[in-house]
C-alpha positions as CSV (number, residue, x, y, z in Angstrom):
1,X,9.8,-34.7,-24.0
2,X,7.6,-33.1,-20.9
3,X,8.9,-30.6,-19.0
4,X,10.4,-30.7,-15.9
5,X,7.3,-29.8,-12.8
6,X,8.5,-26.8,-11.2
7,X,7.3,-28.6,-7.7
8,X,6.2,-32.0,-7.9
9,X,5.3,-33.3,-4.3
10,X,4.0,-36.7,-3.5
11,X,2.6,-38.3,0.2
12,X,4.7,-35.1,1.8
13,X,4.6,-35.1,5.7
14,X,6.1,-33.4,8.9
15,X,5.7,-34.0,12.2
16,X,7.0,-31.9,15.5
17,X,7.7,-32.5,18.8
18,X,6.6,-30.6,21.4
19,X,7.7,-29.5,25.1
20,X,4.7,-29.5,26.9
21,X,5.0,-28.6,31.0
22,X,3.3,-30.8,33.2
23,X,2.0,-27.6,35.3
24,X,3.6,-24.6,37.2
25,X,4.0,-25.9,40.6
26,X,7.9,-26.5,41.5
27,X,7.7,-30.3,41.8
28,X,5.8,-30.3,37.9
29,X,8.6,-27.8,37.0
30,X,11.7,-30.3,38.8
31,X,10.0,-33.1,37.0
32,X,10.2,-31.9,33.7
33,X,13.5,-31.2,33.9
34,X,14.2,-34.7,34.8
35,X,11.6,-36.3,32.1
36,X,10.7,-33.5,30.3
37,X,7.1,-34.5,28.4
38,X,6.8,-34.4,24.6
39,X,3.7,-34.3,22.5
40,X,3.5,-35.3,18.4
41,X,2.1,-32.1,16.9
42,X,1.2,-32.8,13.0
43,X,2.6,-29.8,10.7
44,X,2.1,-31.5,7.3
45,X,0.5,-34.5,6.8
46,X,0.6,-36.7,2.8
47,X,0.5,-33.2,1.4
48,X,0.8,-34.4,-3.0
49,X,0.3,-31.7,-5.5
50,X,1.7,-30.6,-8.8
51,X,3.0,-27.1,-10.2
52,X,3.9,-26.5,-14.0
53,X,6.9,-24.7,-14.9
54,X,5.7,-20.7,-15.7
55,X,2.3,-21.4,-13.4
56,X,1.0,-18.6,-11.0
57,X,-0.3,-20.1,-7.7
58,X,-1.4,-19.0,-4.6
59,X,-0.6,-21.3,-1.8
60,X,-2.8,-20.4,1.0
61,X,-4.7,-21.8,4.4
62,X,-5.4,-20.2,7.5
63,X,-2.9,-19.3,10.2
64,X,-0.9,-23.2,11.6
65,X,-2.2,-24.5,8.3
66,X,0.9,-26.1,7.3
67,X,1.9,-23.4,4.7
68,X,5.4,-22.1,6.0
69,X,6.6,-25.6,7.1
70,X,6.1,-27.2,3.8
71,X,7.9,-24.1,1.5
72,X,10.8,-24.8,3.8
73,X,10.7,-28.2,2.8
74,X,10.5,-26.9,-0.7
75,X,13.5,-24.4,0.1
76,X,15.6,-27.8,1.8
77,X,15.6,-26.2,5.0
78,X,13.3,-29.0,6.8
79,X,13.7,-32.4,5.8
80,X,10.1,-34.7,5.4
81,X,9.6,-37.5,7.8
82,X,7.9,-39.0,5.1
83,X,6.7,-38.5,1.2
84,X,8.9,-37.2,-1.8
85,X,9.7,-33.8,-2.9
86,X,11.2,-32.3,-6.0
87,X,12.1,-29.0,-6.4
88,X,13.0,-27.7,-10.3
89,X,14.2,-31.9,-10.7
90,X,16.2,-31.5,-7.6
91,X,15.6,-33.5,-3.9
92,X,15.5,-29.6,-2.2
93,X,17.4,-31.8,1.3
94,X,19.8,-32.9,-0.5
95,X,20.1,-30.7,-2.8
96,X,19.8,-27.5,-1.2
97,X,22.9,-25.5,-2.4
98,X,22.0,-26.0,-6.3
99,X,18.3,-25.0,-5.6
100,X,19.5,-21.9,-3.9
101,X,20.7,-20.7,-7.1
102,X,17.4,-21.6,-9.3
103,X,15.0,-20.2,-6.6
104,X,14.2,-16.1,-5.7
105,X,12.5,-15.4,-2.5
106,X,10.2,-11.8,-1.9
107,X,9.6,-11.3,1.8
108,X,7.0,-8.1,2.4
109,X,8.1,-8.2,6.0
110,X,12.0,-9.0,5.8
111,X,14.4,-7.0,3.2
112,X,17.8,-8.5,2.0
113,X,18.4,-4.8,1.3
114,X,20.7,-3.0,3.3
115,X,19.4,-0.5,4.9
116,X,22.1,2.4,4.8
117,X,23.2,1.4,1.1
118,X,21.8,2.1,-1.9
119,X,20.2,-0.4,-4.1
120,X,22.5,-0.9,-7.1
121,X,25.8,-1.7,-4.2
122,X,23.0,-4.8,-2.7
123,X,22.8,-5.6,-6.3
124,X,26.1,-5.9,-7.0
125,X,27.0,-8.1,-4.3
126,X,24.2,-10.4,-5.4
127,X,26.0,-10.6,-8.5
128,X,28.8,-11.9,-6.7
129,X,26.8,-14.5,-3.9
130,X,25.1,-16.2,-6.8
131,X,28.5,-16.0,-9.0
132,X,26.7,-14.3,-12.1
133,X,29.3,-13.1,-14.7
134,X,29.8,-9.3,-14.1
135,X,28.8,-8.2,-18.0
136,X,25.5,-10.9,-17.6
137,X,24.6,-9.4,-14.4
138,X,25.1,-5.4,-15.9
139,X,22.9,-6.3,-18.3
140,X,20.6,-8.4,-16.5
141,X,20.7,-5.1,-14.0
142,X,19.8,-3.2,-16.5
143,X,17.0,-4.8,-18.3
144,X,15.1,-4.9,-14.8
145,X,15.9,-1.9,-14.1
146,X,14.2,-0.4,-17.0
147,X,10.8,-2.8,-16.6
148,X,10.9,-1.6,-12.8
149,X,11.3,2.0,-13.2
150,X,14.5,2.5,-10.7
151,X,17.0,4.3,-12.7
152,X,15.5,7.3,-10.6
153,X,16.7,6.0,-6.6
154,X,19.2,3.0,-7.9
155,X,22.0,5.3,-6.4
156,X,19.6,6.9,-3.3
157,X,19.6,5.0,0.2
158,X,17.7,2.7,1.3
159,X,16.6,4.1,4.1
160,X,14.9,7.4,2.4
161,X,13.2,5.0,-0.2
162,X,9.2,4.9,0.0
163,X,8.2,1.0,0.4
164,X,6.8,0.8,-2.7
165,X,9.6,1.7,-4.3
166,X,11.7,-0.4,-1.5
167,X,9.7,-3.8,-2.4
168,X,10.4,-3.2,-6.8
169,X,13.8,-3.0,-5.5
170,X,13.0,-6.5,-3.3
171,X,11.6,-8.3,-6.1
172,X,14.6,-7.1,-8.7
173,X,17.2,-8.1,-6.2
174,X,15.1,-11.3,-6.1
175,X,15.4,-11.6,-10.0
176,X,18.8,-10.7,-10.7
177,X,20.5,-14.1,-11.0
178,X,17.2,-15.5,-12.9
179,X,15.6,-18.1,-11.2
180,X,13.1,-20.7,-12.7
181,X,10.9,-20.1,-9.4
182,X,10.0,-17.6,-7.4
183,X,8.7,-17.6,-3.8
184,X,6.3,-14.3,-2.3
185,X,5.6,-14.1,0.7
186,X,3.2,-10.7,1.3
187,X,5.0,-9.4,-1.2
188,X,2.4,-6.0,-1.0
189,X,1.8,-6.2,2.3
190,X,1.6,-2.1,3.7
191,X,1.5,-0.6,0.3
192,X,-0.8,1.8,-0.8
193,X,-3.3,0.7,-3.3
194,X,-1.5,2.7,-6.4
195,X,1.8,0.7,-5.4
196,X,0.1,-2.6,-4.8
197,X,-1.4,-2.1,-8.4
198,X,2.0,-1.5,-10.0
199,X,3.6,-4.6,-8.1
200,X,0.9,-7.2,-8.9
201,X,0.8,-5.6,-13.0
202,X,5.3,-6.4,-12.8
203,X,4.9,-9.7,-11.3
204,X,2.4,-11.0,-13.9
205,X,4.5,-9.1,-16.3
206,X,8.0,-11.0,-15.5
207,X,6.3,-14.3,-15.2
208,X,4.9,-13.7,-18.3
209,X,8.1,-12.5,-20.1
210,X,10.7,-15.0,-18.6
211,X,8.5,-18.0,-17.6
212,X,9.1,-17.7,-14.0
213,X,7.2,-19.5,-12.0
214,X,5.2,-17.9,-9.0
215,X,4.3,-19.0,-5.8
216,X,2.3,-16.5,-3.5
217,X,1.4,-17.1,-0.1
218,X,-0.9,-13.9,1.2
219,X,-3.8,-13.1,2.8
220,X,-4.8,-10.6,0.6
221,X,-7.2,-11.3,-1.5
222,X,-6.1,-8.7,-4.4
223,X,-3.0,-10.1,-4.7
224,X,-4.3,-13.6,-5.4
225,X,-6.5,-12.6,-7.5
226,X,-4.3,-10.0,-9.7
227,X,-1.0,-12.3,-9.5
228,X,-2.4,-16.0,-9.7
229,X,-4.6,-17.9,-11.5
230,X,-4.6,-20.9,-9.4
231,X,-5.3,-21.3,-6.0
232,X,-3.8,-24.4,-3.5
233,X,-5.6,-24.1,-0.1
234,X,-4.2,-26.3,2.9
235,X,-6.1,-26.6,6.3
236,X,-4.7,-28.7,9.0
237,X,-1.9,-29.8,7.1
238,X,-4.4,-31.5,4.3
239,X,-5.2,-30.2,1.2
240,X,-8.3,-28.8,1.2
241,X,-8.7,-27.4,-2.7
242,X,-6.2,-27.6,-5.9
243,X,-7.9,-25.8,-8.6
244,X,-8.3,-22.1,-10.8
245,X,-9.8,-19.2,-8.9
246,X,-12.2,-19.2,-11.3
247,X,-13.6,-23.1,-10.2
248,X,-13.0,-22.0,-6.5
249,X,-16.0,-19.2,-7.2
250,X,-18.4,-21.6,-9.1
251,X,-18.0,-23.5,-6.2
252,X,-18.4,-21.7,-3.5
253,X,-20.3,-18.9,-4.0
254,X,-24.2,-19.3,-2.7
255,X,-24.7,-15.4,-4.1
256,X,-24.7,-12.9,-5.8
257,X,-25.6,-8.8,-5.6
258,X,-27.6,-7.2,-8.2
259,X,-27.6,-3.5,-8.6
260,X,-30.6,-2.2,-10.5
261,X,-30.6,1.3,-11.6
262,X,-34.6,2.1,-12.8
263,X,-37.0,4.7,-13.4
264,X,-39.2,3.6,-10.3
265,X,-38.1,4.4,-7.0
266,X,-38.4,1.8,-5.0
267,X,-38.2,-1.8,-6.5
268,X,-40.3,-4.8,-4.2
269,X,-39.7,-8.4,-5.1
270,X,-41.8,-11.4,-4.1
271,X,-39.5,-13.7,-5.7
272,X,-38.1,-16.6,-3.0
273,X,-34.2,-16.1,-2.8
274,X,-34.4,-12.5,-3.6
275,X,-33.8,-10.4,-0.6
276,X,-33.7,-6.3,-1.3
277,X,-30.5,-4.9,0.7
278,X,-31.2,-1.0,-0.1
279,X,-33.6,0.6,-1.8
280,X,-34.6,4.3,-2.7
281,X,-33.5,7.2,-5.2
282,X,-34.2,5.0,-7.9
283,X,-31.7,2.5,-6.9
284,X,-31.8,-0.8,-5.8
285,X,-29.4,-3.5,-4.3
286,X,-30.6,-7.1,-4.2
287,X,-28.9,-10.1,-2.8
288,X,-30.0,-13.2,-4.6
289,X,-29.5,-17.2,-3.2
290,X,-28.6,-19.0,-6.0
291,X,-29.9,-21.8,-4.9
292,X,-33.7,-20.5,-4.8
293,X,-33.4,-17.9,-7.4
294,X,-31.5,-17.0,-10.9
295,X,-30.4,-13.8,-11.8
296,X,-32.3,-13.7,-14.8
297,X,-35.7,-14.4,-12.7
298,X,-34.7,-11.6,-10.5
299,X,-34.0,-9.1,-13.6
300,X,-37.0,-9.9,-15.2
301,X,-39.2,-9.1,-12.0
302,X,-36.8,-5.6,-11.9
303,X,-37.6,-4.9,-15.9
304,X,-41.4,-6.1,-15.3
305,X,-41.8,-2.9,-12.4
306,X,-40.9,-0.6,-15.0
307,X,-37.6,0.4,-17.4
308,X,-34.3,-0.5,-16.0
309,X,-31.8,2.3,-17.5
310,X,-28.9,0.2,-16.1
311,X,-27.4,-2.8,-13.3
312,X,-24.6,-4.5,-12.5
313,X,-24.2,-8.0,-11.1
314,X,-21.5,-9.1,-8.7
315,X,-19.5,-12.1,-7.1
316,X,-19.2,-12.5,-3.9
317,X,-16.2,-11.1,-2.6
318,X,-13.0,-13.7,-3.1
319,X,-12.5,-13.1,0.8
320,X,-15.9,-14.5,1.4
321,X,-15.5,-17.4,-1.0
322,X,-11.9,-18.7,1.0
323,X,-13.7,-18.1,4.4
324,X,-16.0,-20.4,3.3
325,X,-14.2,-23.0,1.9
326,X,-12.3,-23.0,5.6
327,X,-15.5,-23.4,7.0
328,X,-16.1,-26.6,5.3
329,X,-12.7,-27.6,6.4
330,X,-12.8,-30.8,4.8
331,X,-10.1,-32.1,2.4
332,X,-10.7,-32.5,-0.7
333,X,-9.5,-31.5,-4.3
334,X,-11.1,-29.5,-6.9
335,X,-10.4,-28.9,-10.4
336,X,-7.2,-30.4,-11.8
């Protein structure tokens, strides 16, 4: 028997309506009052896609793409105006109350810490909103507390914790009454690069361990790649790609940087599509167009200069790949 989707949504729209002022003169300001004007402004519009139970994806789109409207649809706080949604098996409007118990939300900006408490008294009243039985949710407690490292501040307030170790507490608060999916939202945004490390290491970790489903929406690049391995991009309310990372690079990426380390100083290259960057002290950088050029012609004109003692060869940063693909801005889906 196949598993229930984690999301499963089908021809999913949302429309707004708008207040729009006729002008700012007093008799444009009377009449609105009187027949205040409207306009239709498109949120989400026949949005369909598919998540597995235990999948990693990053759900992403420029700023008014449609993102936050469509996971509060997911959540059941917006209803559709048109199109079908299910949530874990359940209709997430109708349903909302059950969902709440089966879903975990990580906000980088907001905390459902409080602030003058420590972290094991939030956790314990957790224990009681979601109704977990009190020796399940000490052990539950427990076992995250180990995997998170925060038997040293569990009893320290919040308030005099570093955000690093504020935002392990924000995802275990976030895991306590074990949900099947699990919704971050910057979940590294201001960290340092040490913490950011550590956070995006225990989220692949849990997901890994417990089968919890991820869904990241960030504009961090770093956290997409180290957390997801699939990549939903909305534009406009569209969908505008549905495949792995590793596709949206094939796809996208026009070139790639070649770092030659050789025993001549300067390397030259006549080769179209190969364009040097920087060159001196025995070390070169070269851009290459993949469309004109292969990397293995542009390393065999760097080996046929003289020895190469080393090089590396790199993608264009995943940043760079995205801002492309919104460039293109037309709909479309990718790998399945």
């Amino acid at each position: 028997m196949r598993a229930v989707p984690a999301v499963d949504l089908e021809g999913l729209s949302k429309t707004f309506h708008v207040r729009r002022p006729r002008g700012v003169d007093l008799r444009s300001r009377v009449y609105d009052c009187i027949r205040p004007r409207s306009e239709a402004v498109i949120a989400v519009q026949n949005l369909s896609f598919r998540i597995e139970a235990g999948e990693r994806v990053a759900f992403i789109g420029p700023n008014g793409a449609g993102k936050s409207t469509t996971l509060k649809m997911l959540a059941g706080i917006l209803q559709p105006d048109a199109g079908r949604a299910r949530v874990l098996g359940l209709n997430p409007a109708c349903d909302r109350r059950a969902l709440a118990f089966r879903l975990g939300t990580v906000f980088g900006q907001r905390s459902q810490l409080w602030y003058q408490l420590p972290p094991r008294d939030t956790f314990a009243l957790l224990g009681r909103v979601y109704e977990v039985e009190p020796r399940r949710h000490n052990a539950r407690l427990a076992a995250l507390t180990s995997v998170f490292e925060l038997e040293p501040f569990l009893d320290t307030p919040v308030r005099q914790l570093s955000l690093g170790e504020r935002m392990r507490c924000e995802i275990v608060a976030s895991l306590l009454h074990e949900p099947q999916l699990l919704f971050l939202d910057e979940p590294t945004i201001g960290l340092d690069v040490s913490a950011k490390a550590r956070i995006q290491r225990l989220l692949r970790a849990e997901s890994d361990r417990a089968g919890v489903t991820l869904v990241l929406t960030s504009h961090d690049t770093g956290d997409i790649e180290k957390i997801c391995d699939r990549v939903i991009v909305i534009h406009g309310g569209r969908l505008l790609w549905d495949g792995s990372i590793v596709e949206l690079r094939r796809r996208y990426i026009t070139t790639k940087r070649i770092t030659v380390w050789s025993e001549v100083e300067r390397l030259h290259f006549d080769l179209p599509g190969a364009r040097v960057i920087a060159s001196g002290g025995f070390r070169s950088e070269i851009e290459v167009a993949l469309e004109e050029a292969t990397v293995g012609q542009v390393v065999d004109a760097a080996i046929k200069q003289g020895p190469v003692r080393d090089l590396a060869i790199e993608d264009a940063p995943l940043d760079g790949v995205i801002r492309a693909l919104y460039a293109g801005a037309q709909p479309e889906s990718g790998a399945s």
